[in-house]
N, C-alpha and C positions, 0 to 999 in steps of 0.2 A: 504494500500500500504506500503510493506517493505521501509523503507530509509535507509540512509548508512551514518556515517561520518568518514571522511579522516583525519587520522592520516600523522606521518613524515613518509617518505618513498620516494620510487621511482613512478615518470608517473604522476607529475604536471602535466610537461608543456603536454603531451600528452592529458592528460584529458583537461587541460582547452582549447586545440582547439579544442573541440568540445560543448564547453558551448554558448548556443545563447546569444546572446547581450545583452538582457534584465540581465544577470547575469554574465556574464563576465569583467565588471570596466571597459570598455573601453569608451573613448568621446563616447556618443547616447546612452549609454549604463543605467542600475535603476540610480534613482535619488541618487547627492552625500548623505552621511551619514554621512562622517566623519570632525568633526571639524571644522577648517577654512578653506576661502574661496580659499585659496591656494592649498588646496589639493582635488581640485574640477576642473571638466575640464569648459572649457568654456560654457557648454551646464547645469552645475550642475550634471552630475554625479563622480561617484567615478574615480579618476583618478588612473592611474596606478603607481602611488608612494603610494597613500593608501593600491591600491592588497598588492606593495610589502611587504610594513608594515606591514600587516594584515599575506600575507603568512610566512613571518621571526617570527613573534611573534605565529606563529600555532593557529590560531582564529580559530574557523568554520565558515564555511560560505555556504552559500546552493546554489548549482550547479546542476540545473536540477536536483531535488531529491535526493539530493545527501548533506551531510553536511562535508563541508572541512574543513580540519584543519589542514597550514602550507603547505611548498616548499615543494613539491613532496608528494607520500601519499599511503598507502595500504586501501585497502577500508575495512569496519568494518560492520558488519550490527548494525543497531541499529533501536530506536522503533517507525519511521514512520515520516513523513514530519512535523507534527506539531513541533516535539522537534526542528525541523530547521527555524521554522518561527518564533518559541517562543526564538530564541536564537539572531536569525535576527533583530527582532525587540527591544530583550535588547541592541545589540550594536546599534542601531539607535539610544536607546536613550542616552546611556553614550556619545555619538560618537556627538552629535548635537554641532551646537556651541554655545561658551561657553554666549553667551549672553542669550541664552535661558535657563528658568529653570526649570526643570521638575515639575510636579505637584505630591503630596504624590501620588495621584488615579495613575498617570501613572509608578511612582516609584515601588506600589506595582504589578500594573497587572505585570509589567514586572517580578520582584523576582516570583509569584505565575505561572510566565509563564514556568519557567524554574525548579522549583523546584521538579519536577518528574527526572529530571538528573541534581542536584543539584550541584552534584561533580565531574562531567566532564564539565560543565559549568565554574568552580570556577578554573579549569584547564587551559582553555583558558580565562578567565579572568585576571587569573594572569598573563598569558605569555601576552597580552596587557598591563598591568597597569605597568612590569616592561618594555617594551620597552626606550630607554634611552630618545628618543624625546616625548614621550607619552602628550600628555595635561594634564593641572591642572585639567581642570574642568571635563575627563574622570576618572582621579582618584580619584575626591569628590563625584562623581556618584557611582562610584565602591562602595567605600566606604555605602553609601548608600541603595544599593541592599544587599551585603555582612549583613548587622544588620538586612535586611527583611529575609534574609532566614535562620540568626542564626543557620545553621548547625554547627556539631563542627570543618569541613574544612573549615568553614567560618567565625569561632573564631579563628583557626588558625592563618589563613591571615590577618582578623582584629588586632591580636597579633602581628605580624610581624611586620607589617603596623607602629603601636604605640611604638614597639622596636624599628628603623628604622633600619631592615632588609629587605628593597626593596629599588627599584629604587625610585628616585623622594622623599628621604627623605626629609623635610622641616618639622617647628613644627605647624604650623598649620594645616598637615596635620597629623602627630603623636597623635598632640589633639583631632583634630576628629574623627582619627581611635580608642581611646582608651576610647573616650566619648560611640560610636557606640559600641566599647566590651563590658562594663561594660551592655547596656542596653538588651545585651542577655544572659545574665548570670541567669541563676534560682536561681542560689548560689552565693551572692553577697560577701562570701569570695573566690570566685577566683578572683576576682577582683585584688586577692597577685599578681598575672602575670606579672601583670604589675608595682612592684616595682622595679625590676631591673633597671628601666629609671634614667635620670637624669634629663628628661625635667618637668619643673615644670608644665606644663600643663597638663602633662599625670600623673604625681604622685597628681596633684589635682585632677582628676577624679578617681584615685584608692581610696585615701582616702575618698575621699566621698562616696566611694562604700562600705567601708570598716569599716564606722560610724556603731556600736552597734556589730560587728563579737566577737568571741574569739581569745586573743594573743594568740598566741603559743611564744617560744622561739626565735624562727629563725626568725619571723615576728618581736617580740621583739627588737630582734637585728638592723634590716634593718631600723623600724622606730626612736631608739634610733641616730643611721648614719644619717636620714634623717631631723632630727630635730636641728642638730650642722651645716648641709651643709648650703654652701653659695654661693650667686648670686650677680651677677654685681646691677640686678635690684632687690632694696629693695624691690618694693610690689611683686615681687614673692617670694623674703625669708621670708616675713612676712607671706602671705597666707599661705606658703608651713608646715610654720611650728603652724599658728592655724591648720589646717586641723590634722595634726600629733597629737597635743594635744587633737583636738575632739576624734580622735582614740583610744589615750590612755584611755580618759575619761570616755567614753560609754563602753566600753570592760566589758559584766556582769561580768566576773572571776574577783575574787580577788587575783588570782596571778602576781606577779611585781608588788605588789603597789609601793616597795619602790624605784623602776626603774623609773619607771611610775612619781612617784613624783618627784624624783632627775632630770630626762630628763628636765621634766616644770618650772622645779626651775634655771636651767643651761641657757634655752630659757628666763628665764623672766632679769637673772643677764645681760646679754646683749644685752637688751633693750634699754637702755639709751645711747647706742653705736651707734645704726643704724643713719640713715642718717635722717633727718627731722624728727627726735623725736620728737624737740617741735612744730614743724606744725600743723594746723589741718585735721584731717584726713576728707577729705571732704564724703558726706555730713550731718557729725556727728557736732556736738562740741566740741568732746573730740581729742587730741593731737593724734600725730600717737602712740606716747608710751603709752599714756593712755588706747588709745583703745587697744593695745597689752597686759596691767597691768589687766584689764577687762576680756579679754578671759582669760587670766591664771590663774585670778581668780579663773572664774567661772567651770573652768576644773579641778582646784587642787580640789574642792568639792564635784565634781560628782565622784570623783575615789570611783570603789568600795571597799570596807574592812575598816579596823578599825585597822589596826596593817601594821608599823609603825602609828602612829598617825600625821595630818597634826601639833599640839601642839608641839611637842618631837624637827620640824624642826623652827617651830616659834620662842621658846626660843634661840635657837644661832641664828638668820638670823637678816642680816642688818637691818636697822626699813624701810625700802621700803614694803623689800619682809613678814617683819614679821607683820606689817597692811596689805598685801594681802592673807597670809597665816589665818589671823585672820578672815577677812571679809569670805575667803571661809567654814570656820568653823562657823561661823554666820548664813550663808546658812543654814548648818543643826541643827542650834537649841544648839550647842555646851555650856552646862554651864559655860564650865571653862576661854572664853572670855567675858562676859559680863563687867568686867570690863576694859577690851582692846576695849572695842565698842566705849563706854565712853572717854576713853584718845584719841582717834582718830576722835570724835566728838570735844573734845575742842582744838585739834590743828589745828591753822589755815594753818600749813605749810603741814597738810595732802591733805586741795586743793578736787579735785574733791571726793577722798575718805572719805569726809566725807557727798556726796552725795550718794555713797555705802552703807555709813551705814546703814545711814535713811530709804536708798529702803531694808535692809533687816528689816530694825523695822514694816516694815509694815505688815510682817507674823509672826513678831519675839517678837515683842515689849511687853512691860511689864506700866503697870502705873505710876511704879517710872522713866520711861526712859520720859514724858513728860514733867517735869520741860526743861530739856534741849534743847528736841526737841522745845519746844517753842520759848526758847530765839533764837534757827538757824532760825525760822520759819520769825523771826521778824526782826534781822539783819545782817545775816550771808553775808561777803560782797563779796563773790565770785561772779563775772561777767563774763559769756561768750555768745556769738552770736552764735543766734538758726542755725543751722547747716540746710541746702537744701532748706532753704527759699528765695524766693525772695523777696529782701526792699521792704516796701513802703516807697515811697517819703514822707519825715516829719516825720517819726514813728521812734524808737529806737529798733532797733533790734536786743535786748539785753533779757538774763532773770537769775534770779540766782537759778544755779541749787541744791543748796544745800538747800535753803530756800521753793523750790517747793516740792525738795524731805521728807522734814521735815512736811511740811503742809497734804501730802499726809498721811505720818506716823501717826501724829494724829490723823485721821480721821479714818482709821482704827486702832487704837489701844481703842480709845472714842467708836468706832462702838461695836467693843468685849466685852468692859468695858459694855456697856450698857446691852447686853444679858445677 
């Protein structure tokens, strides 16, 4: 059987006086669908403030074999009554209330119901999801279908979505929608789409889409910008800007190293500035700046190439950043610090980095490096409290991490000596 659906045009209202009851939104009329309970007639069907919703925002809707779409309408042929039940049934479920949650199984029947007319679906979807009163919980659903059928009019709109170029902007819903991008992506450097944002939620999802890509220039630039920006809320500029550093870091090209470097070194100098520096960053033991001194560590090491040299920025840099610049050179086995391991092992104002060290002596380590480690091993007097543990009642919930870290060292460095 040929079906039909109704575009904008003339002879609504004429057509829909002759729609039977069953399909017409009137009290007595199919069970309500949409949202709450207010837009439901006494009896639960669709009341007639949903038609009008429904026909302003040009939805389909199926009329005696017939698939509508919006005030007034020229009739269209199209390919057969299922695509209207299958379309019927996706707004039933975006459309339910919001207490209720759909299940994945009924999430996907619906996406694979409609994806034979994928992008005239995604048509009247979108004229719903921007309606101005539209519900939250129709546009987290949307959102939802839209990542199942991963067409590219449905990367599109998920783009939009996470740009906030629709209706019903909010950032939990920008999050969501840019989480849901990234997961249809085959090529997880377009994920760049989505740098334009400012929300740190949505440039947290690019970046992490965007760990191990190639810079380019332009890319270059945006995350260079996005690594100096600033938030009211510190754990979002802090996030914002490891995830930027992981980007730099993994990037197999060795071109911008010395971008690359400069950016981590700029992020690491105003560290000590942020807001609850010396707190601890739960549920670690190391301070919020320690744990930020830690990733920039471990980032300035990973960068690819060998020219500039991490050495060349050592020699002028404050002694913070030049024991961090050191230790990540340590990472890779670097001859020309060994005796910078050393000085940074007996000072005790180095503090937790001289727990760094030790964890690099463990792949790195040499036999004359255990005189020292030993005496850390025995009374190295740094104390800090194990981090995401729960007390026990009576016990000291304490341990010293440089002295663990130095034990460990031995242990493998005695293990190699031995072979």
């Amino acid at each position: 059987m040929t079906g039909f659906y109704i575009t904008r045009g003339e002879g609504w209202e004429g057509l829909a006086s002759t729609v039977p009851a069953e399909y017409a939104g009137e009290p007595g009329g199919r069970p309500g669908v949409y949202g709450e309970g207010g837009d439901r007639s006494a009896g639960g069907a669709v009341s007639e403030a949903v038609m009008e919703r429904r026909r302003s925002a040009g939805i389909w809707w199926p009329i005696a074999g017939v698939l509508a779409v919006g005030a007034g309408a020229q009739i269209m042929a199209a390919e057969g009554v299922g695509e209207a039940e299958a379309l019927r049934r996706m707004f039933d479920l975006l459309e339910a209330p919001w207490q209720r949650k759909p299940t994945d199984e009924e999430l996907d029947r619906a996406a694979a119901g409609i994806r034979a007319v994928a992008d005239r679906a995604i048509d009247s979807l979108r004229r719903a999801y921007d309606e101005r009163e539209q519900e939250f919980a129709f546009r987290h659903r949307a959102v939802q279908i839209l990542e199942r059928l991963a067409t590219p009019k449905a990367r599109t709109f998920l783009l939009d979505i996470a740009l906030g170029k629709t209706q019903g902007d909010i950032a939990s819903q920008r999050e969501w929608a840019s989480r849901a991008y990234v997961e249809t992506l085959k090529d997880k450097a377009e994920a760049r789409a989505l740098l334009p944002s400012g929300d740190p939620g949505v440039l947290g999802n690019a970046l992490r889409a965007l760990k191990g890509q190639r810079i380019d220039a332009r890319i270059l630039k945006r995350l260079v910008e996005l690594m100096a920006m600033k938030f009211d809320e510190p754990m979002a500029q802090m996030g914002l800007r490891w995830n930027v550093a992981d980007v730099l870091a993994s990037d197999p090209g060795e071109a911008f190293r010395k971008e690359k470097i400069e950016a981590i070194l700029r992020a690491l100098d105003e560290v000590e500035r942020m807001p609850h520096a010396g707190q601890i960053y739960w549920p670690g033991s190391l301070t919020y700046a320690e744990a930020c001194h830690h990733r920039y560590m471990q980032c300035l090491g990973r960068i690819a190439g060998t020219d500039p040299s991490l050495w060349e920025y050592a020699k002028k840099a404050a002694p913070l950043a030049r024991d961090l610049l050191v230790l990540a050179m340590a990472g890779r086995d670097d001859p020309r610090v060994r005796e910078e391991i050393h000085r940074i092992l007996r000072d005790k104002g180095a503090g937790i980095r001289r727990a760094w060290v030790a964890d690099a002596l463990r792949t790195i380590g040499k036999p004359e490096d255990l005189p020292i480690l030993r005496t850390l091993a025995d009374s190295d007097p740094l104390e800090r409290e194990r981090g995401g543990c729960v007390p026990v009642p009576g016990e000291k919930n304490t341990y010293f991490p440089v002295r663990e870290a130095a034990r460990s060292a031995i242990r493998e460095i005695e293990k190699r000596d031995v072979r």
